[in-house]
N, C-alpha and C positions, 0 to 999 in steps of 0.2 A: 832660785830653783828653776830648770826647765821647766815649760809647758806642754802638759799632756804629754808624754814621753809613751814608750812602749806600744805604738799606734801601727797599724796596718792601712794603707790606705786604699787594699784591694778589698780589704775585711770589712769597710766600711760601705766601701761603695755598696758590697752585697748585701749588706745590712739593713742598706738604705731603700734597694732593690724589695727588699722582702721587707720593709717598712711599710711603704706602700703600695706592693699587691695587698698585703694584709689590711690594708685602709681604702683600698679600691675594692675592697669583697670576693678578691680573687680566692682562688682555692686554696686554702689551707696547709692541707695537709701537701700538696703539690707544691708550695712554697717554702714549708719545712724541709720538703726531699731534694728541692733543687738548691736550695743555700744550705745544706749540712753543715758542709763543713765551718762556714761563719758562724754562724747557731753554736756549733760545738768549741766556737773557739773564743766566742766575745769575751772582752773586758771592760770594766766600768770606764775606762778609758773610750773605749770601741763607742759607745754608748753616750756618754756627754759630743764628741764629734758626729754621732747619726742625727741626735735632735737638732747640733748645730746647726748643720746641713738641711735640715727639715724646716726648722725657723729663717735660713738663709732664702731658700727656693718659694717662702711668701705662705709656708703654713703657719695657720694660726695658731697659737697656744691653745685656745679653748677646740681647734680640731687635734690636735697633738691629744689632750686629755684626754680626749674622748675614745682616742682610740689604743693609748700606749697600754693599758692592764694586759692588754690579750698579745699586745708584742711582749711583752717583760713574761708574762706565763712560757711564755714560751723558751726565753732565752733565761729566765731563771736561775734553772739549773748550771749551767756553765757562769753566771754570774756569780751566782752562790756559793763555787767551788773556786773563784780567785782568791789567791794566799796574798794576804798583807798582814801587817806589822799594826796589831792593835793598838792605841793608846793607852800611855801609864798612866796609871794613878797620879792624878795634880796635875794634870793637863785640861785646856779647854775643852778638845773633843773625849777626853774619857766623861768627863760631868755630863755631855750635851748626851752620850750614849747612856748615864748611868738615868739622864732623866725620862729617857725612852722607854727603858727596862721598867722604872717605878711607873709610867703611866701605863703600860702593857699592864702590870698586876692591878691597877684601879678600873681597868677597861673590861678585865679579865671576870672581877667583883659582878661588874654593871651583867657579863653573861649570866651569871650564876643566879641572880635575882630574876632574870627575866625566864629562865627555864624552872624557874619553884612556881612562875605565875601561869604557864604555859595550861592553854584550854580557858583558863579564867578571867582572862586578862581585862574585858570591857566592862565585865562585871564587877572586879576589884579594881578597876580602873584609879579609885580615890586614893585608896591606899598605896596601889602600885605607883601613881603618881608623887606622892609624899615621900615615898621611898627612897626615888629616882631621882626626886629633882634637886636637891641639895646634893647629891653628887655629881650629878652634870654640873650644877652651878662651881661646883669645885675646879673642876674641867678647865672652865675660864683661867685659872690659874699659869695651862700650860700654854698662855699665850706667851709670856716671857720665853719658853725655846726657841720661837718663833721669831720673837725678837732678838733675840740674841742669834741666830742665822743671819736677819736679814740686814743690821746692822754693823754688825762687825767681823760674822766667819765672809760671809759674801761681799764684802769690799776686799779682802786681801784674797783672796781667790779672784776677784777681776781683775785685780795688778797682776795675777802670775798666768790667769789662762787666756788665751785668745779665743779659745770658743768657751764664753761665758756663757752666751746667752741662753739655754736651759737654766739656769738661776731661775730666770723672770717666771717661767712655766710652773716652777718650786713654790716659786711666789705666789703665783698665781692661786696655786693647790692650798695652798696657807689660808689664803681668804675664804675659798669653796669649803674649807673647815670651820674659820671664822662665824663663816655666814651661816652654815648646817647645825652648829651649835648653840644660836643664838636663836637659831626657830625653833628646835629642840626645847631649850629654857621654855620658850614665852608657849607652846604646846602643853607642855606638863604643867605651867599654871594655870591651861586655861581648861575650864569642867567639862566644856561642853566636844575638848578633843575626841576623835574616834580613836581606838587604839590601833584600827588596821592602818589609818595614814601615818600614827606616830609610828607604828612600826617601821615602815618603810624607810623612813627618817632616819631615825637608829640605825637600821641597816645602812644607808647609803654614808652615817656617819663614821660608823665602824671600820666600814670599808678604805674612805678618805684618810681616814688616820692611820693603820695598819698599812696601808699601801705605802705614806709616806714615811714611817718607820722602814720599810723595806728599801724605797728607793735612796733614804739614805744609808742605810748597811750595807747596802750591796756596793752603789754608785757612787754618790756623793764623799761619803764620809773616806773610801780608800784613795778615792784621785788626791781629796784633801789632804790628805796624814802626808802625802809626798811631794807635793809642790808646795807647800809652804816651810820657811826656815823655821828655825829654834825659837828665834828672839822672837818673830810672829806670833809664833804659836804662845810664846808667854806673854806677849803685849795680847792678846786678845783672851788670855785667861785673868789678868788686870783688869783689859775694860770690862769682863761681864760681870764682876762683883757690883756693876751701879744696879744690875738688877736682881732680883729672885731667883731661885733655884729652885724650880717646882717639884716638888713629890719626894725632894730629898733633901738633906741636912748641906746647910751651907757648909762648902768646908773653907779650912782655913787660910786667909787671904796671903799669898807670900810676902815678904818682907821686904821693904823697900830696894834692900841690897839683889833682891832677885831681880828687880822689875829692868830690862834693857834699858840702855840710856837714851835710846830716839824717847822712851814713853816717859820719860822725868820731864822734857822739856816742856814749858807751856808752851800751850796757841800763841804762835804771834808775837813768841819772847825772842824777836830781830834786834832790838834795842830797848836800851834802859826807860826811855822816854818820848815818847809822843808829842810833836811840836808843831802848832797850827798857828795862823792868826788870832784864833779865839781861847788861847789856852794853851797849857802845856801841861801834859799827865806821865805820871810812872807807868810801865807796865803796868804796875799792882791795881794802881788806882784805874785805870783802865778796865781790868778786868772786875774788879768789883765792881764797877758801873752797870758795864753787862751783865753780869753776873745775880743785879740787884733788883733791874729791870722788871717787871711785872709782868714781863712777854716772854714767849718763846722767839729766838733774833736766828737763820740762818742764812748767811750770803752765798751769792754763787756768783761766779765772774764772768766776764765776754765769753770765756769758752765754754762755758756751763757744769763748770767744775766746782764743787763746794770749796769755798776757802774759809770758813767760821761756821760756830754757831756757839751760842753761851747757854752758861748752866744756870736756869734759871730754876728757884727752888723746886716752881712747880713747874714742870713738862707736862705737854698734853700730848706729845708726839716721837717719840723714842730718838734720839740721836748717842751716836758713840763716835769718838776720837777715829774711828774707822772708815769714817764716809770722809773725812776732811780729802781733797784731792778726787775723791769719788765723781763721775759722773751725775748729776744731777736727776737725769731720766733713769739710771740705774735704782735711784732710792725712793722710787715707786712703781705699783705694781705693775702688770701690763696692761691692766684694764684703765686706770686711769693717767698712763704716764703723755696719752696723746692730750689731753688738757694741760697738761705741763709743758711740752713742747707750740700749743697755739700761745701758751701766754708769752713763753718767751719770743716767740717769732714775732709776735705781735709788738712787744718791747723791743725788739732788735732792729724791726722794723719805722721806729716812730709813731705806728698804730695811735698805741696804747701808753701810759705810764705806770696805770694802777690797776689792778683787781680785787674787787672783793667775794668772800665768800663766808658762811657763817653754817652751822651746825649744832646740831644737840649731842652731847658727851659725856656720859657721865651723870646726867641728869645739870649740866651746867650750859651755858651758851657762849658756844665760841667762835669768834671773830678772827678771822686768816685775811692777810692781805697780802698782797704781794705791790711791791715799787721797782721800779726802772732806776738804777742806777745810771746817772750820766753825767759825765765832768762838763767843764767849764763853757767848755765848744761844743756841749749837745750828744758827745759820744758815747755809744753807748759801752757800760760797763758792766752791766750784770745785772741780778737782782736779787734784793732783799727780801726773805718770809717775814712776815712775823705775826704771831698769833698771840690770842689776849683772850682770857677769861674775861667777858662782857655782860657776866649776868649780872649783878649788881650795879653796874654802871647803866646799863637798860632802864633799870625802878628810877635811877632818882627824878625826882622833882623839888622843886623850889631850889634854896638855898641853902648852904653851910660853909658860913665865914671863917676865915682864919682864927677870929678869935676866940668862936665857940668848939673850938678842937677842945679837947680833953683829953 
């Protein structure tokens, strides 16, 4: 499929123009009357090439945030009113929109309680907290759309668009969700909350989420429905069966005979057999190996391009058949993807060959490391993740022999 198609590039520039007076505090309504006619004519298209453009010239995502509600209010209307071709029923993106729709009515719930508490709120605070919080906690649920975006619809969207990079910004908005919902939680459990600062919270969370329901309706979701193929679009309704379908009924997974023939192939299945000095393995046995591992295993190559990673029962870190070929700085956010570029430069450079890092998840402790791949003559080739559930291996002490297994 072409990229970005139906583009103006006189349309954007003016876009871009009244992008930033609007983020320099110029006048308003003065920048509304002198770009009309762009204003009156934007497409979601218009829109992923203006941020482009905004992220090219060295603005930051977290200034971008900060100032796009009051550009998109504006140009809203004329977004709003772009005619596309919705998704059918049993497609990826109909599910990812039918899970929007059911989280709007849970969202919609959480109004309705808070205006029955209205005037009384610090006072019933206990109650209204009990009410509340097992439904936020539900919330968490709708981190799998989130993942299912960031995994597998946005790797085949950076194959087809060259101005990707608003993804990362998306991303971005994901975590400022992530993070606003997590304080939320840990608020309504704690007694001594004020309810004028939880309010706030709620509000700025409301916001966050309903804004990104928008910016995918309007923006995202119509560029998508058109630049990507058929087979795509049904290989990525396959990979998102590994996860949850929040707020609604799993539906039925299609049948083998559906699935495109790029997505039958396994990882890696070049040849029948694997042949070393130390061994020779099947595919099969190969991949049970990985597969069996007690880690999470992804490689990335000289070029920083994902070439593996294995299904290990338990995952701590979401991966889909969709990142394979992916850029590696693309499969993390923007906040933290410059730590991932020091490490690799640091490997690419001979720096380094190892990092470690470790974390609380879950209530478990886990252990990330990263290795330098480098052949024979020292060259470098990539690097290896790999992350391990380390809580239990922490406690022990003493001994336990072979023979006292049981």
């Amino acid at each position: 499929m072409s990229e970005l198609t139906n583009n103006s590039d006189k349309r954007v520039q003016d876009l871009l123009a009244f992008s930033l007076g609007m983020m320099n505090g110029e006048n308003g309504a003065e920048l509304i009357e002198r770009y009309k006619e762009a204003i009156e004519n934007v497409t979601p298209y218009d829109m992923l090439k203006l941020e482009d453009k905004q992220l090219e010239m060295g603005i930051s995502p977290e200034d971008i945030k900060r100032d796009i509600e009051k550009i998109i209010n504006v140009l809203f209307k004329s977004l709003n009113s772009y005619q596309w071709e919705k998704p059918k029923q049993g497609s990826f993106l109909y599910y990812l929109m039918l899970e929007n729709d059911a989280f709007t009515y849970k969202l919609n719930q959480i109004k309705k309680i808070l205006r029955s508490y209205k005037g009384r709120e610090q006072s019933d605070f206990a109650t209204l907290s009990q009410e509340l919080l097992p439904r936020f906690k539900e919330f968490e649920q709708f981190e799998y759309h989130y993942i299912k975006k960031e995994n597998i619809l946005f790797p085949y969207l950076e194959k087809n668009w060259t101005s990707y990079r608003p993804l990362k910004v998306m991303w971005s908005i994901h975590d400022d969700i992530r993070r606003s919902l997590k304080k939320l939680i840990a608020m309504l459990d704690d007694k001594s909350t004020q309810w004028q600062e939880l309010n706030i919270l709620i509000g700025k969370y409301f916001s966050l989420v309903f804004r990104m329901f928008q910016k995918e309706n309007i923006i995202l979701f119509p560029v998508a429905s058109s630049s990507v193929s058929k087979d795509a679009w049904q290989t990525m309704h396959i990979q998102s069966f590994e996860y949850p379908f929040p707020f609604i009924d799993s539906p039925q997974k299609p049948s083998s005979n559906a699935v495109p023939q790029a997505a039958e192939q396994p990882l890696g299945a070049i040849s029948n057999t694997f042949v070393s000095e130390t061994g020779n393995l099947s595919t099969e046995q190969a991949l049970l190996i990985f597969n069996n591992l007690p880690v999470d295993i992804t490689v990335v190559d000289e070029n920083d391009k994902v070439l593996f990673f294995n299904k290990a029962k338990e995952r701590f870190f979401p991966r889909s058949p969709a990142i394979v070929g992916r850029s590696v700085q693309n499969c993390h956010p923007p906040e933290s993807v410059h730590v991932v570029e020091k490490i690799i430069a640091a490997f690419r450079s001979g720096e380094k060959d190892k990092a470690d890092f470790w974390i609380q998840m879950r209530g478990r402790f886990i252990l990330i490391q990263y290795f330098a791949l480098r052949n024979p003559k020292g060259e470098y080739k990539g690097v290896l993740e790999v992350s391990q559930d380390a809580t239990e291996t922490r406690g022990l002490q003493g001994e336990k022999r072979l023979l006292s297994w049981e």
